[in-house]
Structure formats: structure tokens, C-alpha cells
C-alpha positions as CSV (number, residue, x, y, z in Angstrom):
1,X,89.0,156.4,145.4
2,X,88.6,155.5,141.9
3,X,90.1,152.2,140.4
4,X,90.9,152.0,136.7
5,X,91.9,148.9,135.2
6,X,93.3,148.0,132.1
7,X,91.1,145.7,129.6
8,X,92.7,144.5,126.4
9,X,91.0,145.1,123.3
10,X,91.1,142.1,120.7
11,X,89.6,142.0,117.4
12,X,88.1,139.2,116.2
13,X,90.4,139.6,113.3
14,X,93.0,138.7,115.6
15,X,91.5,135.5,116.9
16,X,91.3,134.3,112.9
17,X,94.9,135.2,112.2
18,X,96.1,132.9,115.3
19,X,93.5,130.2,114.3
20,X,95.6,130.1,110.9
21,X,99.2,130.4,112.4
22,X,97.8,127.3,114.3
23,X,96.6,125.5,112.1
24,X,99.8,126.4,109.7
25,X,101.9,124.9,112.3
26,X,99.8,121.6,112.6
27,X,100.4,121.6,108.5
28,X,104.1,122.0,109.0
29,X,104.3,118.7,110.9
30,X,102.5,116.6,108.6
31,X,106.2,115.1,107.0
32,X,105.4,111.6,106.1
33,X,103.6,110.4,103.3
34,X,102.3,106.9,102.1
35,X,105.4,106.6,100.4
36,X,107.0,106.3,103.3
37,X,105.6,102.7,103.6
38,X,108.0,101.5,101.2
39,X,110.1,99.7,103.8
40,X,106.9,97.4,104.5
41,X,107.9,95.1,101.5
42,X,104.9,96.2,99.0
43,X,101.9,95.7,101.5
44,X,98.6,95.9,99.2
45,X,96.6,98.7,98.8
46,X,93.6,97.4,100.9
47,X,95.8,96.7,103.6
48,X,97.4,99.9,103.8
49,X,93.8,101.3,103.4
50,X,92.4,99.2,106.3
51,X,95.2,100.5,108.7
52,X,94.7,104.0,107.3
53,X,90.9,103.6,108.5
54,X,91.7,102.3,112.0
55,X,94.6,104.9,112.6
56,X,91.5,107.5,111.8
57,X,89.0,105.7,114.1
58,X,91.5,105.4,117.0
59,X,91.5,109.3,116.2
60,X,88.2,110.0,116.5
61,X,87.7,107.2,119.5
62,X,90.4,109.1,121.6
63,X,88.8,112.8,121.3
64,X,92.0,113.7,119.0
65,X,91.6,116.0,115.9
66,X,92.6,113.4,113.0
67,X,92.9,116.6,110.7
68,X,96.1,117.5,113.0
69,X,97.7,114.5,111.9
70,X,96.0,113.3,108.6
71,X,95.5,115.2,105.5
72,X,94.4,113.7,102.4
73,X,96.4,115.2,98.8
74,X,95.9,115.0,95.4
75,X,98.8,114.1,93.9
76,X,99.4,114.2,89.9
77,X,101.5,112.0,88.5
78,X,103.0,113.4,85.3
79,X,104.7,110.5,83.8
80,X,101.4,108.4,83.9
81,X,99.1,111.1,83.6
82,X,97.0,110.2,86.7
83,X,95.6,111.8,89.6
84,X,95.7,109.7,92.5
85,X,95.2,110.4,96.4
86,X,98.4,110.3,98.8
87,X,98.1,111.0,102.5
88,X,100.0,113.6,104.7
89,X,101.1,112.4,107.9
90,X,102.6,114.0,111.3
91,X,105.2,111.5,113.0
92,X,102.5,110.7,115.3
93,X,100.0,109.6,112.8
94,X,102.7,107.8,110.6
95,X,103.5,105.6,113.9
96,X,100.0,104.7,114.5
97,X,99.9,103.8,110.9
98,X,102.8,101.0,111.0
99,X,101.3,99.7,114.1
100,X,98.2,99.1,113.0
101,X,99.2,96.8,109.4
102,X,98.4,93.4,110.3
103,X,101.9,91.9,108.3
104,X,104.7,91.5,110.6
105,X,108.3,91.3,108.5
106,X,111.4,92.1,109.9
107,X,111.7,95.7,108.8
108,X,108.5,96.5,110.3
109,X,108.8,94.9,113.5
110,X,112.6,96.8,113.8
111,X,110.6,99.9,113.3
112,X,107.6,99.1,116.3
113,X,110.8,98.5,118.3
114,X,112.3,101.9,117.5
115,X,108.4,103.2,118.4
116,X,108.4,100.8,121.6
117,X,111.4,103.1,122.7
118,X,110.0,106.8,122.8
């Protein structure tokens, strides 16, 4: 008796256009932006630059894709005429971000509380 069994054929063509609905997806979540530091009372660039490091070296420490979190931008700004580099952020990123600036005020500390919760 004869057995015939089914094998799926997938192009690699396929394979590329679900690698770039993934990685679409992992763009989609990146919501937050350095702007979003604006509750932090004006923390200095190097400090925000420091933490920005660290968040990326607990990424790569931890085996986690930083890129799925972390995207640098180019960001023009008209009004001054300058080109200046902004960060995209997923929730997760932007979280590990607050916790890691070393100045504790009262707005950020309310928001590692609201972190301390999920």
C-alpha cells in the first residue's frame, strides 16, 4: 500500500514578506519618543544620554533585540533649521529608560510606581 503525504511548498519569497510584516509590527509599537521625557523636569542631555546607553546595554546583556524597542530618527526641525537625532521607543524600552536616570523627583518616582505595578 502506497502512502502519499502532503508537503507544503514555501517560497522563499514568502519567508521575506513575513520577516517584513514582523518587523512592521515591532515598528508599530515603537510610540514614545525622547520628548516624552518632558515630565522629568529638563534632565540634561548627557544624562538622558547615559540612561539611553545603559537601557541599550541591559538590551544586549539580556539576549534581547534592542532594534525591537529602540530606533534612532532624524528629525528636522523647521523652525530652527536643524537636524537633530530623536529616539523611537516601544513601552518597554521607554520604562527601562525612566528607570535607569539617576535624578529622583517626584514626577519620576510617581511614574517607577505606576511601572512597580504591572
Amino acid at each position: 500500500m502506497i502512502n502519499h503525504t502532503i508537503v507544503p511548498y514555501v517560497s522563499s519569497d514568502y519567508w521575506n514578506h513575513l520577516r517584513d510584516f514582523e518587523e512592521a509590527i515591532y515598528r508599530a509599537n515603537l510610540k514614545y519618543s525622547l520628548g516624552h521625557l518632558n515630565f522629568s523636569e529638563n534632565n540634561p542631555t548627557n544624562i538622558v544620554g547615559d540612561a539611553l546607553k545603559k537601557s541599550l546595554l541591559i538590551c544586549q546583556l539580556a539576549g534581547i533585540k534592542s532594534s525591537r524597542h529602540f530606533k534612532k530618527i532624524y528629525v528636522y526641525d523647521l523652525e530652527n533649521q536643524i537636524t537633530y537625532i530623536d529616539w523611537r521607543m516601544s513601552q518597554e524600552g521607554f520604562n527601562l529608560m525612566i528607570m535607569q536616570l539617576p535624578k529622583l523627583n517626584k514626577k519620576t518616582a510617581l511614574w517607577i510606581w505606576k511601572l512597580a505595578g504591572l
